[in-house]
C-alpha positions in Angstrom: 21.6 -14.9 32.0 24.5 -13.6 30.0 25.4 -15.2 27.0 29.3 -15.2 25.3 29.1 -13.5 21.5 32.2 -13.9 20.0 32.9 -11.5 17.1 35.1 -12.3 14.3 36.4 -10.2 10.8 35.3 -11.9 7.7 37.9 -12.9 5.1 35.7 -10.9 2.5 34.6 -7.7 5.0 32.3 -7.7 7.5 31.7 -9.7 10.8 30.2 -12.9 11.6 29.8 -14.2 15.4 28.6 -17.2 17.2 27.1 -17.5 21.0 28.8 -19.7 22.9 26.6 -21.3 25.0 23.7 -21.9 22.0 24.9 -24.6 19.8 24.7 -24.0 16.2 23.6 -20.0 16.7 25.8 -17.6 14.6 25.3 -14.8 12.3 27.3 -12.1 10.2 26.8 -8.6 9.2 28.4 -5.9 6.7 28.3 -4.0 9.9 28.8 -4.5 13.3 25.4 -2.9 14.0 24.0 -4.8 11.5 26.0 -8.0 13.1 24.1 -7.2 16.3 21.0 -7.1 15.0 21.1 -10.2 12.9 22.8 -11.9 15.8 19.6 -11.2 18.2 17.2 -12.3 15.8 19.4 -15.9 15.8 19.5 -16.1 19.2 15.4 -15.3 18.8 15.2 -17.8 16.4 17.9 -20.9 18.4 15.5 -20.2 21.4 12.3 -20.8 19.7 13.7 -23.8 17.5 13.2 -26.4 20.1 11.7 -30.3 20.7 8.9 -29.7 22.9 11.3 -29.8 26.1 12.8 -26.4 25.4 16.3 -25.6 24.7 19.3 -26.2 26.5 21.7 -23.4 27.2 24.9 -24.3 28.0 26.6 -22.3 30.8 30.3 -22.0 31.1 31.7 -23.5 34.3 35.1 -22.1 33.7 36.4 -19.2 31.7 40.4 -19.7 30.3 42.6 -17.5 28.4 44.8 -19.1 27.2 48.1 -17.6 25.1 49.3 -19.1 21.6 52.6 -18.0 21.1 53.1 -16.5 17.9 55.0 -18.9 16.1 52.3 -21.1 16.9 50.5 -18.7 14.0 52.8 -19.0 11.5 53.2 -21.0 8.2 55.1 -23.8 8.0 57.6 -23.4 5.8 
């Protein structure tokens, strides 16, 4: 199975990222390399953190992109 990592900027450099389908399972890194790394090593950890019954992975049923116009982003003034 596939899993959805969404990378992101970070305010003060560097990238931070969370998988979509694991609950609670992000990272960051100074680089994006470094990102990956630290990201597997979450994922690692998210699978291996469970109750006894395993964790559970939560698979898209859908996929939607959906556009925010642009004055949608702006300030209020």
């Amino acid at each position: 199975m596939d899993v959805t990592v969404l990378v992101y900027e970070a305010e003060e450099g560097g990238y931070w990222a969370h998988v979509a389908e694991m609950p609670g399972c992000f990272s960051s890194g100074e680089t994006l390399d470094e990102l990956r790394t630290n990201v597997m090593e979450a994922m690692e950890a998210w699978l291996l953190d469970d109750d006894g019954e395993g964790p559970t992975l939560y698979e898209p049923i859908d996929r939607w992109q959906i556009p925010v116009p642009r004055s949608s982003l702006q300030p209020a003034s």
